[in-house]
N, C-alpha and C positions, 0 to 999 in steps of 0.2 A: 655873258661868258660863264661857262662852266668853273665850278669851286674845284683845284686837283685835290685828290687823297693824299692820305699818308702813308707810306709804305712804312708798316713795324718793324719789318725784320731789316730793312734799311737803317734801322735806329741803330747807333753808335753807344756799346754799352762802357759803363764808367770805369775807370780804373780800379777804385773801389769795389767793385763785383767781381769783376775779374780778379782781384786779389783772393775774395771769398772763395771763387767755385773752385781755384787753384788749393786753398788748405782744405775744403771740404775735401778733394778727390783726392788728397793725399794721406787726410785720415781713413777712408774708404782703404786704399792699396796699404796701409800700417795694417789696418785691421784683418784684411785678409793675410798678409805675411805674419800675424801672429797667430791667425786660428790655423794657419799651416803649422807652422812651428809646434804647436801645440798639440795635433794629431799627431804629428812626427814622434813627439818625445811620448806619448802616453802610447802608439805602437811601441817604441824600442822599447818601455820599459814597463809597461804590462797589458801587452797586445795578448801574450799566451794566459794571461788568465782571463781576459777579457772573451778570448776564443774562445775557450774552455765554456766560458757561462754561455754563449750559443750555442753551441756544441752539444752541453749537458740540457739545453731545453728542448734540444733537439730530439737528444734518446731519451730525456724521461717525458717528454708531452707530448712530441710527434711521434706517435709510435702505434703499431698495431698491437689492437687487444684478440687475444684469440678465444675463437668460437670454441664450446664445448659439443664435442659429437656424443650423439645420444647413445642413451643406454641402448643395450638388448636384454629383455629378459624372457622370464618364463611363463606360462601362461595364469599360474599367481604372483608375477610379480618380483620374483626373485634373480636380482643382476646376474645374468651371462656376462655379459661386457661393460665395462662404462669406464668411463677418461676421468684420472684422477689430475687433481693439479698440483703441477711441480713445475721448478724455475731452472732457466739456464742460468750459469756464472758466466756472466761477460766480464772483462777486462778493458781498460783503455790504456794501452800502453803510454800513450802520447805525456799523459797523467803523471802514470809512474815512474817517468824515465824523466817528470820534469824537475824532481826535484830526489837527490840523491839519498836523501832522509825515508823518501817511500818507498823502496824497495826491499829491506829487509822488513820492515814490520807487516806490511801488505802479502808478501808473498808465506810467509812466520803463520798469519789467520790464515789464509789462500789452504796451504796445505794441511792446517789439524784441523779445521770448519769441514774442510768439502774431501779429506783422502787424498789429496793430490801429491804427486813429487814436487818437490823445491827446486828441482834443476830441471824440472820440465816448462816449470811457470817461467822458471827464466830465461830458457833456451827461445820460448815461443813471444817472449815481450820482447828480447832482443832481436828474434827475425825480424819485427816487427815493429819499431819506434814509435811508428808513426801514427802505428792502428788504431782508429778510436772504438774497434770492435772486434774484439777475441774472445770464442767461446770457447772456454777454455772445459765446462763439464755442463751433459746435460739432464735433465729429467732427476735434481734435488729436491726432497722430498719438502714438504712445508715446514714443518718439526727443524729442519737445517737451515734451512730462507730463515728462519726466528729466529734460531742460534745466532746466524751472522750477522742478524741485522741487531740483533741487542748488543753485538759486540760492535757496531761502525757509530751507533747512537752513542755510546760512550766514550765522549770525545775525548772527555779528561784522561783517559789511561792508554785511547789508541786513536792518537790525531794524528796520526802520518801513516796510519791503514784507509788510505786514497783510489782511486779510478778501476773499482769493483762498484757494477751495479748488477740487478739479479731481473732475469725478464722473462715473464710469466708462460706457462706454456700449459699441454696439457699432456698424458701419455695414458696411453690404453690397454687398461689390465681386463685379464680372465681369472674371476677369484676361482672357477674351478678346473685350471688350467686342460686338461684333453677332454672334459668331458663335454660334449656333443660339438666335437672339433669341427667333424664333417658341415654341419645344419652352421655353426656361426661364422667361422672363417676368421681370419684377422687384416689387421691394418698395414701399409707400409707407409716407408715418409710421405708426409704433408695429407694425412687420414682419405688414402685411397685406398679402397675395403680390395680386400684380395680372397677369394672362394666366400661358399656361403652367405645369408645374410649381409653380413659385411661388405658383401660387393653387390649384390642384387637391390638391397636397400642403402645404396650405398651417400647417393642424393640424397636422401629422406633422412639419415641419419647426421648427412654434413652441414654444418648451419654457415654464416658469413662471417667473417672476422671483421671487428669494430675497429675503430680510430679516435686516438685524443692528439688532437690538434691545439698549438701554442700559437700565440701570437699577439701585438702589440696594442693596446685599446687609444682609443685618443689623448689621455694622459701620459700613455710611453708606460701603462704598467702593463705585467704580463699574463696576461686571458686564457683560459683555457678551455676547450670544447669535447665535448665528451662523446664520442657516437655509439653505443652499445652493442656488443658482438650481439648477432643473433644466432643463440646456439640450436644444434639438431635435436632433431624430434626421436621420441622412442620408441622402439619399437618392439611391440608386443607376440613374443614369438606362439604357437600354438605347441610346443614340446613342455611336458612337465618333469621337473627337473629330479622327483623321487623316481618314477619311471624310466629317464633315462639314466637315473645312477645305477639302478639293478639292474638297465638292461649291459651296461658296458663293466659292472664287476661280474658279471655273470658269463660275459666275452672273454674277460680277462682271462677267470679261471680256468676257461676251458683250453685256451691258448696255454695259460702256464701249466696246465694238468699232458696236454700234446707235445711241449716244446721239447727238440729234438728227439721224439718218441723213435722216428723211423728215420730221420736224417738229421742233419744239426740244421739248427732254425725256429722258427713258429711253430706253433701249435696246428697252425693252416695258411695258405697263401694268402685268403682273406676271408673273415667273417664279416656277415653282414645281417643284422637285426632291421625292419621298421615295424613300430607298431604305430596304430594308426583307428579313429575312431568309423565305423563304418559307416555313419550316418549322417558325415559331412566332407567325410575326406580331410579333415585334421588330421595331422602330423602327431603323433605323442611322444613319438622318440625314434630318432633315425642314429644308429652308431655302426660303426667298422671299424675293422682292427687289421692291420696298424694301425695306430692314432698317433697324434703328437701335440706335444705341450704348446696352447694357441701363444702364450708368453712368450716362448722361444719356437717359433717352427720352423729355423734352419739348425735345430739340434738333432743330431744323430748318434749322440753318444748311446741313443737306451737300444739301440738297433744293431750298433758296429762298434769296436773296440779303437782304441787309440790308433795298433797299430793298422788295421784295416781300414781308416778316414786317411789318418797319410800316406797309402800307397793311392789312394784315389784321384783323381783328375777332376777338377773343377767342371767340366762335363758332366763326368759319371755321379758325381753328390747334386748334380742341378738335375738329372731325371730321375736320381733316386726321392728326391724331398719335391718332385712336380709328380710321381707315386704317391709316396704318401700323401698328399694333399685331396688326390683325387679322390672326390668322394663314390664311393663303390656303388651305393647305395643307387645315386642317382645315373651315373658314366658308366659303368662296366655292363658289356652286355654278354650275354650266355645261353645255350640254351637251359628251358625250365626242367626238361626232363617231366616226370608222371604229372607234378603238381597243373599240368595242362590241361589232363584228362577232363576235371569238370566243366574247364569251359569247352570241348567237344562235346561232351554228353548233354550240355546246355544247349549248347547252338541244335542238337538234334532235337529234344524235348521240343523249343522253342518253332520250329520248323515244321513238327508233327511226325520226322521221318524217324521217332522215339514214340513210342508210351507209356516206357516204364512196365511192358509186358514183357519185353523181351529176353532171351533163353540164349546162352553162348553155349559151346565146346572148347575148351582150349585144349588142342593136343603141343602147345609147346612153342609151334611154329607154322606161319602162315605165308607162303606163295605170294607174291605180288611182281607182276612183271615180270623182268627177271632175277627174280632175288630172293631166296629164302630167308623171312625176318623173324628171328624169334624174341620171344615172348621171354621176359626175365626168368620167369621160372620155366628152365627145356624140359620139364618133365613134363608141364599142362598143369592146365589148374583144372580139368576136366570138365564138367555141367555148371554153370553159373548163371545167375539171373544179370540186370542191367545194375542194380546196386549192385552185387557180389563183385562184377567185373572192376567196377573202381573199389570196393573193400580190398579185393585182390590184387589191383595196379595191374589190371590183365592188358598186356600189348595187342594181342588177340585179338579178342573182344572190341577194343578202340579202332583197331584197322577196321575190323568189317564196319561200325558206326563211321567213320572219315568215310569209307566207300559211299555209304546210302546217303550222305550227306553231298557229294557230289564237289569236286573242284571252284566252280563257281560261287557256293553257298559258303563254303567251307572257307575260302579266300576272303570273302564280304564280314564272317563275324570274326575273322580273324584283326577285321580292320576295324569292326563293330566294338568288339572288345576295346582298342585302343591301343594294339599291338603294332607294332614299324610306323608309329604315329608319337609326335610330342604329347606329354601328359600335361605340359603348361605349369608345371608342378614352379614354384618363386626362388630356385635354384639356379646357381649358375651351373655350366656342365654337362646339359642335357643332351647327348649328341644326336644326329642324325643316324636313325636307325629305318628309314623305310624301305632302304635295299636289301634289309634283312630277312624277308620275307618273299617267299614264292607269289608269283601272278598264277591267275587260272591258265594264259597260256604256257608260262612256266611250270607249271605244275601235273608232273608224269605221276600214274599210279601210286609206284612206292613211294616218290614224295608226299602222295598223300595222306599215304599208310603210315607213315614214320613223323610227319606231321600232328599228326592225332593224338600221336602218345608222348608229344612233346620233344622231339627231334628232328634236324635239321633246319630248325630257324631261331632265331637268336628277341632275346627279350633281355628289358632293365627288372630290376628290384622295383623299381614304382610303377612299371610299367603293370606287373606284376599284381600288387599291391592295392593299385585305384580299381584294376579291372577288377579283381576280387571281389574287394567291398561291395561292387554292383553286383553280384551274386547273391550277395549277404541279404541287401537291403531291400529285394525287391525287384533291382533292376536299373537302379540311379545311379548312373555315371558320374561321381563328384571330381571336380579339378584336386589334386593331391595340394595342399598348400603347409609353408611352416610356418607364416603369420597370420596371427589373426585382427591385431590392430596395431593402429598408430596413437601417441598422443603427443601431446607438446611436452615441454620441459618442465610443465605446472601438473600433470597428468591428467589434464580435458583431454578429451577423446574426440579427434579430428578426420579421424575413418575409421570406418569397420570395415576389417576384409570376411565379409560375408561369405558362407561357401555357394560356389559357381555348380549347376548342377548343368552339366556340360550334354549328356543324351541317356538316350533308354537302352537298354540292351538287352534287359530280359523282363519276361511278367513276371508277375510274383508266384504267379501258380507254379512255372518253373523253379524259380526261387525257393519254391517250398520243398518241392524232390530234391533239386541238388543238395540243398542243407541235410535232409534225411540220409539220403546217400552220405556226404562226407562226416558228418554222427558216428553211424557204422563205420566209417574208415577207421576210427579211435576207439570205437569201443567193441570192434567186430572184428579190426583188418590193420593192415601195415603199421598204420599210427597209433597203435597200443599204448607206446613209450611215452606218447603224448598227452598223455591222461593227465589231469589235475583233479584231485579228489575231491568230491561236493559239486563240483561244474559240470554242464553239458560241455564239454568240448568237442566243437567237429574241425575238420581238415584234412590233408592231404598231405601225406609223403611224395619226394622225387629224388632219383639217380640218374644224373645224366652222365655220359660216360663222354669225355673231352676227347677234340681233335688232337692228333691224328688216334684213329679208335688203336685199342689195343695196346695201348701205352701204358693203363694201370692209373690214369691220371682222369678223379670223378669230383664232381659239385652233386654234394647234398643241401637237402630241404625239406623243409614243411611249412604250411604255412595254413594256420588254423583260426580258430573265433571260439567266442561265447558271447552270452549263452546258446542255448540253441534257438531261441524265438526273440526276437528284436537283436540279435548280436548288436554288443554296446562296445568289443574290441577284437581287433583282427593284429596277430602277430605272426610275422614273417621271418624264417630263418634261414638262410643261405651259408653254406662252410663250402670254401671252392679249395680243394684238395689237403682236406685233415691229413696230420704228420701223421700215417698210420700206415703199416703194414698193408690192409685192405682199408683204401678207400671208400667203396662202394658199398658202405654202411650209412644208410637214412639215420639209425638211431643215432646218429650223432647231433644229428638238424633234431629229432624230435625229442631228444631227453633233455637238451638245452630250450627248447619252445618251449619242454613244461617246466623246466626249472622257474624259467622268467614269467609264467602266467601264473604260477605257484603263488611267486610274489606279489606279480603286480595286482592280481584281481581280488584279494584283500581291498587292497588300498582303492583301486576305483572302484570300489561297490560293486563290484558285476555281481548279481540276482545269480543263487546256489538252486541247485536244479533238486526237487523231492527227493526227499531222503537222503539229505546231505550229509548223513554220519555214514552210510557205508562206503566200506573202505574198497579200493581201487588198487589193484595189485597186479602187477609186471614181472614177471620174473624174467631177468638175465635169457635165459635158454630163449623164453618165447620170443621175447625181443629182437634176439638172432635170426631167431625163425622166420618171421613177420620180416625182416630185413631179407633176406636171401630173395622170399617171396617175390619179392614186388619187381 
């Protein structure tokens, strides 16, 4: 017969045990009824400083470190922009309001440390109790941050100056506040670049913001983690910063020498300078006027009077200062008027339906369709060669060249050139301009005629400018750029913005006459005015006469180079309706080109042309003269 088992849990346990498990489980529920108890009373009785100490690890360890955005400067190096660091005052009211003793001493540093009102620290702790975060001032300088932090460290004399901590930030100065406004642009909150640079390199200049992070190690002590902001990169602009200071005190002057001359106002609707290297398409200096201070550029006090901003409408000050911002340079478009001519007389050279033989008559005014179009000067400029007619800015002469030139051809270098086409130029603003321009099926006789000598179709200042240069150089069409590099924060050089030579346009054989020809313009013809003394200077004067015609309302220009062989700089000057009586004076465009090439080509070594002591001399009347002309 089978042995039964024992069933254990059938087993009968002793009184004895049971007495046991019975005190055991009752020290167990003691124990838990006293560590109740005992959370209980250390909340009531100091849960709020307890908070506090998570609270404050929270804002001084869990916190974002902010990126530094990178400089901009000059193409030696000298800060256009760069983010200085400065701290906000925060506040914890929750702090101050906990204990009746820190309110007058806290708010007492609050307002002599940082400028502040006394009744404003307190209006804004008491909305607010609860807050464990009110900015109460921002962007203090460091010099201030160490003020007040040497006075919180001093506990012995200000132990009840409580629940102020200062949190690091950064803000972004222009130490030479308007000048080359247009080319940098500025910042708005949270470093989004707004026109120029600033916005075009806007990524490349913004870096990531870091984090230090708290928290509790295996022992319960408190660890900290540091992640490091990665700040932006800088950027290396191609504008040099003496060239652009003579180009925009030399704006100025001319502005404060015009202002309210013929009506109250500017000295012109807009000036517009670039200079520019022709044998890469660098940028050296792009300025326009008005300008405005990149520090503040929603200020209008230097433009409108007190009471003139207060009759205004928040409208009208948001298209007056989206005006001003707009950079002229790159956005505004107009016709060029004369300074055209050489690229018609190129495109013929280039074609062969030129060769520099040919023999004009200008009686004044020429026939086309049905239109009598004349010629600036109605009297005639009588017998002229193919130089003389552009020495002369003969209308003339260019209609009959567009004729032999033909619609078709004529349309093609128009587009050759780079004209009602993007110039690619690292600006923001560039607008759409290809419907500016006639097609060959759009294009009737006199739009041909009047095409030629630079009327009826519309161009930029860069547009202008790039095409140029490829005159200058031979023929190389460079992309217009205003950087030329990048580096990091250490200044390794992480890219070179090399220049882009984008197409061909003309030979250099060509290249060689036109320069001869525009020589003579300055030393033979219209651009007298623009003479710098010692330099070969060539170029070309323009009068265009603005819609609707016959209004009295003109854009002048010139736009020249030196030397004469290898041109090493080409400046460009646009005045779109000088405060004058008579508008339709070039010598205003050309006595301001030589003002600024006077100076600048000193300083860029431009190469002085034989016999650079004889002296260069314009006189007033001829000036006149040569202006009427053209």
């Amino acid at each position: 017969m089978a042995r039964k088992k024992k069933n254990f849990f059938k087993k009968k346990i002793s009184g004895l045990m049971q007495r046991k498990l019975v005190m055991l489980f009752g020290v167990i529920i003691l124990a838990f009824v006293f560590l109740i108890g005992w959370i209980t009373y250390i909340n009531a009785s100091k849960g709020e400083k307890y908070t506090k100490v998570v609270l404050d690890q929270q804002q001084y360890n869990n916190r974002t470190i902010p990126f530094k955005r990178g400089d901009i400067v000059d193409r030696n190096g000298t800060k256009l922009a760069t983010s200085e660091r400065v701290y906000n005052v925060v506040v914890d009211a929750k702090v101050i309001t906990s204990n009746k003793k820190y309110m007058n001493p806290t708010v007492k540093v609050l307002a002599e440390c940082f400028s502040l009102k006394k009744k404003a620290i307190r209006t804004q702790v008491k909305k607010n109790p609860n807050s464990r975060y009110i900015v109460l001032k921002k962007g203090v300088s460091y010099a201030k941050a160490q003020e007040f932090e040497k006075i919180t460290a001093d506990t012995k004399h200000n132990p009840n100056v409580q629940g102020v901590w200062l949190e690091e930030d950064y803000t972004r100065q222009y130490p030479y506040k308007t000048l080359a406004s247009d080319v940098i642009g500025f910042t708005t909150n949270g470093n989004v670049g707004s026109n120029g640079i600033e916005a075009s390199y806007n990524s490349i200049l913004n870096g990531t913001d870091g984090r230090e992070y708290g928290y509790l190690d295996e022992s319960s002590g408190f660890e900290r983690t540091v992640k490091e902001p990665d700040n932006g990169s800088t950027v290396v602009s191609t504008i040099d910063l003496q060239v652009q200071s003579i180009v925009e005190q030399h704006i100025l002057a001319f502005n404060e020498e015009h202002k309210d001359e013929e009506t109250e106002g500017e000295g012109s609707k807009n000036t517009g300078v670039i200079v520019m290297n022709p044998q890469n398409g660098e940028i050296l200096a792009e300025a326009s006027y008005p300008n405005y201070d990149l520090n503040h550029p929603r200020d209008l006090t230097k433009y409108y009077t007190k009471a003139q901003l207060k009759k205004m409408t928040d409208k009208e000050k948001l298209n007056i200062l989206n005006d001003l911002w707009n950079n002229y340079c790159v956005s505004n478009t107009y016709e060029p008027g004369s300074t055209f001519k050489p690229f018609t007389i190129s495109a013929g050279l280039e074609l062969g339906d030129l060769t520099g033989n040919e023999n004009y008559v200008c009686g004044g005014v020429l026939h086309v369709g049905d239109h009598d179009i004349h010629c600036s000067n109605r009297s005639g400029h009588g017998p002229e060669t193919l130089k003389q007619a552009l020495e002369n800015s003969c209308n003339v002469a260019l209609m009959q060249i567009g004729a032999s030139i033909g619609t078709e051809e004529f349309c093609r270098y128009q587009r050759l050139f780079g004209f009602g086409e993007y110039t690619g130029i690292d600006l923001p603003g560039e607008g759409e301009t290809s419907g500016l321009l006639y097609t060959p099926a759009t294009m009737d006789p006199a739009s041909l005629a009047t095409n030629a000598f630079g009327q009826n179709f519309n161009v930029t200042m860069t547009q202008m400018a790039a095409s140029f240069c490829s005159l200058l150089n031979g023929g190389n069409y460079y992309e217009p750029h205003v950087v030329k590099q990048i580096q990091d924060e250490n200044g390794n050089v992480t890219e070179n913005k090399d220049p882009v030579l984008v197409k061909k346009t003309i030979s250099k054989e060509t290249s060689d006459i036109i320069k001869d020809y525009m020589l003579g313009v300055v030393e033979e013809g219209t651009g007298a005015s623009a003479a710098v003394e010692g330099y070969a200077v060539g170029g070309k004067t323009g009068t265009a006469e603005k819609l609707p015609r016959g209004n009295g309302k003109y854009l002048v220009s010139f736009i020249g180079y030196a030397p004469q062989e290898n041109p090493q700089v080409m400046v460009y000057v646009v005045i779109d309706e000088p405060n004058s009586a008579v508008q339709a004076n070039s010598g205003y465009a050309t006595q301001l080109a030589s003002q600024i090439m006077t100076d600048i080509f000193p300083y860029l070594g431009v190469e002085k042309k034989d016999g650079a002591s004889d002296t260069i001399e314009t006189s007033a009347e001829e000036t006149t003269t040569q202006t009427a002309q053209e």
